[in-house]
C-alpha positions, 0 to 999 in steps of 0.5 A: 280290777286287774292284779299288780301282775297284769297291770305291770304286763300290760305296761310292759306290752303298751311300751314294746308297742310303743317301740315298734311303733317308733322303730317304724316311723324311722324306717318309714322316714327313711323310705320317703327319703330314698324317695325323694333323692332316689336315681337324682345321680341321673340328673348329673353331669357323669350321666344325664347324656348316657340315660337321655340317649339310652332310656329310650332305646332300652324301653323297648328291649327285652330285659337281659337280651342280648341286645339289653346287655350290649346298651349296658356295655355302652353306657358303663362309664355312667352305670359305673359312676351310677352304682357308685353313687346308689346304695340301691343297687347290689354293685354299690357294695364290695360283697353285693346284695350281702352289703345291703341294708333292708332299707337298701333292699325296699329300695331295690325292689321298687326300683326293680319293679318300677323298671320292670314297668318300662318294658313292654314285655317287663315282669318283676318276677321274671326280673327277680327270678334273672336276679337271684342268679346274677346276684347269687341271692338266697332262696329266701330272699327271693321268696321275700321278694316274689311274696311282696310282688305277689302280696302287694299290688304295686301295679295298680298303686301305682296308676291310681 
């Protein structure tokens, strides 16, 4: 028979349990969520004929050329109007990547990883390791980033 001690010990276990279980649930609710509306802003007027024309063209470019950085300058009406819209992205927020939420940053990383996919020589590390600069992200950040690329394999989850 277990004592009064460990009796009121496992209750207090059982309802931590119960929290972070709960605690979960919501954010996993608000990554399907994301999910679904992710990028919908590029079904919009302010930028389907920017993304319809350039999409294309980007897919073959090397992520961060120079010619990469000249289709950016080209379509910054509707990147603009996109950041707006899409707390996924660092430039949505005044103060960067230091605004965002952890939920933002899921976000951000699968769309990073989703996009890294596009290119014909696309890699996520390689993406994370442009990014840490262009967004002045901490050493630990980025190490989160490069162990959930290395962790998960995303690439064939994705296929299957």
């Amino acid at each position: 028979m277990l004592s009064k001690e460990k009796l009121e010990a496992n209750a207090e276990t059982q309802a931590h349990r119960e929290n972070v279980r709960r605690y979960l649930r919501i954010i996993a609710v608000e990554l399907l969520k994301r999910g679904e509306v992710h990028d919908d802003s590029k079904m919009q007027e302010d930028e389907i004929e920017y993304f319809a024309k350039y999409t294309p063209r980007l897919k073959g470019i090397t992520y961060n050329s120079p010619e990469y950085k000249k289709c950016l300058e080209e379509i910054k009406p509707a990147l603009d109007h996109h950041y707006a819209k899409n707390r996924h992205h660092p430039e949505h927020f005044v103060n960067g990547i230091k605004g965002m939420t952890l939920i933002d940053l899921v976000e951000m990383f699968t769309d990073w990883f989703a996009s890294s996919q596009r290119h014909s020589d696309g890699n996520i590390l390689k993406s994370i390791a442009h990014n840490k600069e262009r967004f002045s992200m901490s050493d630990d950040l980025v190490a989160i980033l490069e162990n959930t690329a290395n962790d998960i394999d995303l690439e064939n989850a994705s296929r299957k």
